[in-house]
DSSP file (Angstrom, degrees, kcal/mol; ACC not computed):
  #  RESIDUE AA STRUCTURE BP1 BP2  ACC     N-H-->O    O-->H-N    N-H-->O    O-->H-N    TCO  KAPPA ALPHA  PHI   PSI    X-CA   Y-CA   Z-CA
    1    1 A X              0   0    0      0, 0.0     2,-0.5     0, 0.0    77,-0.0   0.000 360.0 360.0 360.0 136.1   33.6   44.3  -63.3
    2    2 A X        +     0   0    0      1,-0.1     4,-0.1     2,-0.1    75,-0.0  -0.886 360.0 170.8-141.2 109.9   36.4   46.1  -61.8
    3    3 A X        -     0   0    0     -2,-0.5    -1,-0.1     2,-0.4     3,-0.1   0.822  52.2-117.8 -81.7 -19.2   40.0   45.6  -62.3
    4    4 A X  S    S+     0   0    0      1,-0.3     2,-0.4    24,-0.0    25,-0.2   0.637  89.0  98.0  86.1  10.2   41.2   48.6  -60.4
    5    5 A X        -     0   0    0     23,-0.1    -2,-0.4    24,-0.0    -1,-0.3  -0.986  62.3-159.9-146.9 159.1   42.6   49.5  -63.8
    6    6 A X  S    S+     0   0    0     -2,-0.4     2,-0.4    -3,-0.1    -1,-0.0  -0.095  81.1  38.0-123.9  23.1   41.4   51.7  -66.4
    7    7 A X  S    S-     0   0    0     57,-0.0     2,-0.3     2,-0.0    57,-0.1  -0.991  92.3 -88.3-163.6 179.7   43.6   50.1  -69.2
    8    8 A X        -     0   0    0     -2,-0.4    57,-2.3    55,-0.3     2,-0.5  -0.588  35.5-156.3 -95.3 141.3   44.7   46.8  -70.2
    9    9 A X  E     -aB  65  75A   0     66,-6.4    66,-1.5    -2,-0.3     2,-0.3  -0.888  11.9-136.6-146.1 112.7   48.0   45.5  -68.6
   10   10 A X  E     -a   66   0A   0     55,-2.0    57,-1.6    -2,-0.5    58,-0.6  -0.419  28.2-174.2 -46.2 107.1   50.2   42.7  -70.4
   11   11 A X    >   -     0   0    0     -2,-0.3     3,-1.3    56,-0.1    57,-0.3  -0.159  50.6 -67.8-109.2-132.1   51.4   40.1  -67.9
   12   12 A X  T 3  S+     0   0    0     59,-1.1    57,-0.1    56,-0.4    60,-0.1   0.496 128.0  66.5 -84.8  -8.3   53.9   36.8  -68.1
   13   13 A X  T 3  S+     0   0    0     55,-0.1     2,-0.3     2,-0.0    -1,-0.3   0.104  98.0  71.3-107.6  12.2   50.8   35.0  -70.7
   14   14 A X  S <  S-     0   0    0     -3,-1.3     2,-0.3    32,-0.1    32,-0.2  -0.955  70.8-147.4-129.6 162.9   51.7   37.9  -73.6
   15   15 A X  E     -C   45   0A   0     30,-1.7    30,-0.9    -2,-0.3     2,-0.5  -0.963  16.2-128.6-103.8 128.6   54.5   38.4  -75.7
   16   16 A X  E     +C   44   0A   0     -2,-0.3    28,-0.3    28,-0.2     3,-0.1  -0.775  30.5 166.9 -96.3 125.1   55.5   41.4  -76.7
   17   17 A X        +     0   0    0     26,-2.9     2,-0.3    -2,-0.5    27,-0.2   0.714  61.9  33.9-117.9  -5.4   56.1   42.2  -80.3
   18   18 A X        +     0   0    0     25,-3.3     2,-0.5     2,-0.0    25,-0.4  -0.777  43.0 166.9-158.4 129.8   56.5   46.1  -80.6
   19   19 A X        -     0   0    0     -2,-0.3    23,-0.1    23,-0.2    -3,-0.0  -0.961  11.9-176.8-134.4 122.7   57.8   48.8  -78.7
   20   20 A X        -     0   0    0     21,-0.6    -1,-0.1    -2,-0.5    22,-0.1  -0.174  65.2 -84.8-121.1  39.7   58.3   52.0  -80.2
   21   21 A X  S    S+     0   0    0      1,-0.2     2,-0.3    20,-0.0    21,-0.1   0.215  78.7 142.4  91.6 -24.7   60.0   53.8  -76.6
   22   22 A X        +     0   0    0     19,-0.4    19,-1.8    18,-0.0     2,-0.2  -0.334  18.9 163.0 -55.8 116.0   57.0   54.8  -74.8
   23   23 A X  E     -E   40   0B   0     -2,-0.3    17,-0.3    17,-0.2     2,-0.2  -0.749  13.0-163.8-121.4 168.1   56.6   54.6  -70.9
   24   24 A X  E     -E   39   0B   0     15,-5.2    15,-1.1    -2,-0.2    14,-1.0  -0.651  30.2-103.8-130.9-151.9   54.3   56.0  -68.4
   25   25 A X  E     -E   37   0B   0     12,-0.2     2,-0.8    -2,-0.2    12,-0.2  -0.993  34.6-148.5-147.7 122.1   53.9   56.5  -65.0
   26   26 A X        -     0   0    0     10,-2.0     2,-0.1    -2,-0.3    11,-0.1  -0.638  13.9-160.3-101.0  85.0   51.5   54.0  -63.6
   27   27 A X        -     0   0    0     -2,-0.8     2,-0.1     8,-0.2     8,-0.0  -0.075  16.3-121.1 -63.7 124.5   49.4   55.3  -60.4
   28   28 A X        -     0   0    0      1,-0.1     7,-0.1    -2,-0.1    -1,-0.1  -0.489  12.9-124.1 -84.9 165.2   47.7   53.2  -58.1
   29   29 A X  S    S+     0   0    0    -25,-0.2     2,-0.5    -2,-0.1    -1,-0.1   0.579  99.2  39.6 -96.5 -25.8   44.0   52.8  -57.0
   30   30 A X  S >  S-     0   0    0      1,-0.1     3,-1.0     4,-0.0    -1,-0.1  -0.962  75.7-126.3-139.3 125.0   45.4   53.4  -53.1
   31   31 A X  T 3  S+     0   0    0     -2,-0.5    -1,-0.1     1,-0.3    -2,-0.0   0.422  92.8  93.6 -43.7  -2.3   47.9   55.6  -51.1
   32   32 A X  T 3  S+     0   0    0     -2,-0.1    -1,-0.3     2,-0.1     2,-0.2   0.318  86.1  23.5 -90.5 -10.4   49.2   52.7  -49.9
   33   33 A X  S <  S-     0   0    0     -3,-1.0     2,-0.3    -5,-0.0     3,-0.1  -0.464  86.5 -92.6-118.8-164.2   52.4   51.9  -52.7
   34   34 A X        -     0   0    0      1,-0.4    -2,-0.1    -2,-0.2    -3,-0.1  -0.968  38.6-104.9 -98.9  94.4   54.1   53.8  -54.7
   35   35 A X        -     0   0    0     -2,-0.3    -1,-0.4    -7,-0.1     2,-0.3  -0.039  41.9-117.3 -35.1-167.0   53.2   54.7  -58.8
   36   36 A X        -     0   0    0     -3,-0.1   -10,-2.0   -10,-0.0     2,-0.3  -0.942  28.7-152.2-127.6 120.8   55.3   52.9  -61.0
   37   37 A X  E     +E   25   0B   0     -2,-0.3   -12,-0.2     1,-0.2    -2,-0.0  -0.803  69.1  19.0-116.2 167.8   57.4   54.8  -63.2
   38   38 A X  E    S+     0   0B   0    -14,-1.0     2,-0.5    -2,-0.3    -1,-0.2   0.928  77.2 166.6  63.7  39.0   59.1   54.2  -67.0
   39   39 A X  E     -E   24   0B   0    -15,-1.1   -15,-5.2    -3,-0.2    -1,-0.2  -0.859  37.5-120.6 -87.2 124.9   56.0   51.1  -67.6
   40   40 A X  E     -E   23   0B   0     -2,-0.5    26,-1.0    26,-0.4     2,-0.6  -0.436  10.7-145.2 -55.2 140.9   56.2   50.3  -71.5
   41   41 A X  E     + D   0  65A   0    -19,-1.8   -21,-0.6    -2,-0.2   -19,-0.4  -0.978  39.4 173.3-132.0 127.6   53.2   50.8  -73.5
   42   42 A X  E     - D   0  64A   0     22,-6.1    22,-1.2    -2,-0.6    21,-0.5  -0.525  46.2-113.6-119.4-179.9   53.7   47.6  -76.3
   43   43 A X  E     - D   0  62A   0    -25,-0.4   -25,-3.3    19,-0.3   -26,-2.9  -0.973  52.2-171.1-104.8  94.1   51.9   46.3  -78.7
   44   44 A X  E     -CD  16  61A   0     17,-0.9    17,-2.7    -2,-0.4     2,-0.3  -0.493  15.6-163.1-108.9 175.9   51.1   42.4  -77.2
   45   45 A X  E     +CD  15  60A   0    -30,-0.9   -30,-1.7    15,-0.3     2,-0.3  -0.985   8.7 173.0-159.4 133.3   49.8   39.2  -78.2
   46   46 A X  E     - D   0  59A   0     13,-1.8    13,-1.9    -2,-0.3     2,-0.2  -0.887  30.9-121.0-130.0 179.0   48.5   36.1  -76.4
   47   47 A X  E     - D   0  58A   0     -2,-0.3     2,-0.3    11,-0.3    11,-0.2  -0.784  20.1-166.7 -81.1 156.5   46.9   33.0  -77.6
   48   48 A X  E     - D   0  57A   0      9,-2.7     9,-4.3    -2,-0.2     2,-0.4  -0.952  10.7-155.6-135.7 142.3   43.2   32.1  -76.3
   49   49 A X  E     - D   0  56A   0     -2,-0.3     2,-0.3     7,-0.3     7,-0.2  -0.937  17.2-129.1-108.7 118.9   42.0   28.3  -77.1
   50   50 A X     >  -     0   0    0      5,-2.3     4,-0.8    -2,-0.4     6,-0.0  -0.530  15.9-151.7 -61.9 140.0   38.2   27.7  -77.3
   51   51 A X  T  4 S+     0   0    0     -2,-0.3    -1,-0.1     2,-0.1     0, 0.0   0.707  93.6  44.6 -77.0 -24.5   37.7   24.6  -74.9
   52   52 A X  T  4 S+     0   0    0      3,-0.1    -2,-0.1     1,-0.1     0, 0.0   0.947 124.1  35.5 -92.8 -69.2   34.5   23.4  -76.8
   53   53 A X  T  4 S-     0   0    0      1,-0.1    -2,-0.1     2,-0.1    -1,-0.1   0.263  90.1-136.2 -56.3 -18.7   36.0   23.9  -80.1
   54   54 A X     <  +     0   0    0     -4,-0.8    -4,-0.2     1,-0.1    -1,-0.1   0.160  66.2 130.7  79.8 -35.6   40.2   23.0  -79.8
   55   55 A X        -     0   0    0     -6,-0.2    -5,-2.3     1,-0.1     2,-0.2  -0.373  46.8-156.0-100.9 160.7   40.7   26.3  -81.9
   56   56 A X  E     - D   0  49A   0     -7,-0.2     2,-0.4    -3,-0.1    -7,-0.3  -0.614   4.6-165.1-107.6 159.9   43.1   29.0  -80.9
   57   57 A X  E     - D   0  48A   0     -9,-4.3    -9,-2.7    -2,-0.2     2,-0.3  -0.998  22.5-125.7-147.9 132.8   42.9   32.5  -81.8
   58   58 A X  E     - D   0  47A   0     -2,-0.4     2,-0.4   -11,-0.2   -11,-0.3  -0.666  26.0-154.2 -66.7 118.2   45.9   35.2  -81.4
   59   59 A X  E     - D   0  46A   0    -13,-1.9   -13,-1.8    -2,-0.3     2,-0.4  -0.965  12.3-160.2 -84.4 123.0   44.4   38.3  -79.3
   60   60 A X  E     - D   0  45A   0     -2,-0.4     2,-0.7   -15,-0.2   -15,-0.3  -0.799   8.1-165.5-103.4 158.2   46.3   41.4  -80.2
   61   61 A X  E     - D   0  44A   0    -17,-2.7   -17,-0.9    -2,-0.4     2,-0.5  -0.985   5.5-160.0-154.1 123.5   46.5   44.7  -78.0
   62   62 A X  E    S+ D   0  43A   0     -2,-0.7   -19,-0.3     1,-0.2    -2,-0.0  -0.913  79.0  12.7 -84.7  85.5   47.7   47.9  -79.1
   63   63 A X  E    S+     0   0A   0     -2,-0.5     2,-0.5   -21,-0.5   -55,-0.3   0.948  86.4 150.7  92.5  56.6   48.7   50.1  -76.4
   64   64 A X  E     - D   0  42A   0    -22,-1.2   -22,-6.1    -3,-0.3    -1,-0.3  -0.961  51.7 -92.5-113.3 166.2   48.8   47.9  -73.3
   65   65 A X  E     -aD   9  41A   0    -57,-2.3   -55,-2.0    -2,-0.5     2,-0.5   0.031  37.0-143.7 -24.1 135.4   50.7   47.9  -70.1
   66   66 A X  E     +a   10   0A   0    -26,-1.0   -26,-0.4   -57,-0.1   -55,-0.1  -0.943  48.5 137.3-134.0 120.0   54.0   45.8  -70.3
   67   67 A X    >   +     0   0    0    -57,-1.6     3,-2.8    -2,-0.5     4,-0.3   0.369  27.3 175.6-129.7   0.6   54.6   44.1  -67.3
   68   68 A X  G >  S-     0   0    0    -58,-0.6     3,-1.0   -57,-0.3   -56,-0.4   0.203  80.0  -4.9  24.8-136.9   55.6   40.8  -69.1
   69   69 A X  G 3  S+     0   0    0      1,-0.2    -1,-0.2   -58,-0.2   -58,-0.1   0.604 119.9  81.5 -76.2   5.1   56.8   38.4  -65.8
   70   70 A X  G <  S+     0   0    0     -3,-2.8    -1,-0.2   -59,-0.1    -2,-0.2   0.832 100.9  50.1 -57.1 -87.5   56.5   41.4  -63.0
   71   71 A X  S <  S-     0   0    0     -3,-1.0   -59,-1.1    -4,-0.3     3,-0.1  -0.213  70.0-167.8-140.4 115.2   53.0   40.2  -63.4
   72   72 A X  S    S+     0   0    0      1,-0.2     2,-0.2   -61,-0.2   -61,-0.1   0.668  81.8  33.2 -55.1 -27.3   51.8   36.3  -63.2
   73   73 A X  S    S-     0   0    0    -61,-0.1    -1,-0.2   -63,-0.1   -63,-0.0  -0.799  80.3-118.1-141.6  81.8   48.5   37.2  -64.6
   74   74 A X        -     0   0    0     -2,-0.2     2,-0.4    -3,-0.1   -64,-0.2   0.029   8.0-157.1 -15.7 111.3   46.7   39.7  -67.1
   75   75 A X  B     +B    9   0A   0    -66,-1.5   -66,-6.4     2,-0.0     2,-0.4  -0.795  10.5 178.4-109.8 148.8   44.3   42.2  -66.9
   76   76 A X        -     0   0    0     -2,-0.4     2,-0.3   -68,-0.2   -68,-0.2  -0.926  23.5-136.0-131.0 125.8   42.4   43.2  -69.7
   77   77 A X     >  -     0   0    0     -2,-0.4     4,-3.2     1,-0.1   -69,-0.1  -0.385   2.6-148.8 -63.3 114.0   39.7   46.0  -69.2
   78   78 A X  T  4 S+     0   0    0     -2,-0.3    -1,-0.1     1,-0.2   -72,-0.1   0.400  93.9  59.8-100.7  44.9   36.5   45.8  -70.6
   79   79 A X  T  4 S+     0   0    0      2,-0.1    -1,-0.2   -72,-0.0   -73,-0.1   0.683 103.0  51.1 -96.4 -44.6   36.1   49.2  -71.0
   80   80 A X  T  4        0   0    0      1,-0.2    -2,-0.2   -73,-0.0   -74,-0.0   0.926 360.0 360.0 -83.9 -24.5   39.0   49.6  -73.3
   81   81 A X     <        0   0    0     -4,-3.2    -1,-0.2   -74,-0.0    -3,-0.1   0.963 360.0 360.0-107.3 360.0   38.1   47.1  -75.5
C-alpha cells in the first residue's frame, strides 16, 4: 500500500484536540507542486463504527498532519502505525 506519504495526515473526518505550536514543511512525492510550509503536527481523533457490530471506537493519533478541511479525505499510513 502506498499513500505517497510516509506519515499520517488528518483530513476534514478528524478533530483536532491538541496543538502544542509545531509545524513542518511538507514535501511532495513529485517536482510538479510546491512543499507546503507551516503544516501543524496535532494530536487528532476520529470515530470508526464497526458495520457488523453498530459499535464505534475513537481512533487517536499523536503526531499527525493537520490538514482538517484542506483535505476531504484521510490518510493514515500503515507504516507509522
Amino acid at each position: 500500500m502506498d499513500t505517497h506519504a510516509d506519515t499520517c495526515v488528518a483530513g476534514c473526518n478528524f478533530l483536532m484536540c491538541e496543538f502544542d505550536g509545531t509545524t513542518c514543511e511538507v514535501s511532495p512525492f513529485t517536482e510538479e507542486y510546491q512543499a507546503m510550509t507551516n503544516i501543524p503536527v496535532v494530536s487528532a481523533a476520529t470515530a470508526w463504527t464497526d458495520i457488523e457490530s453498530g459499535e464505534t471506537v475513537i481512533l487517536w493519533f499523536n503526531q499527525i498532519l493537520w490538514y482538517g478541511d484542506k483535505l476531504d479525505h484521510s490518510l493514515i499510513n500503515p507504516n507509522q502505525l
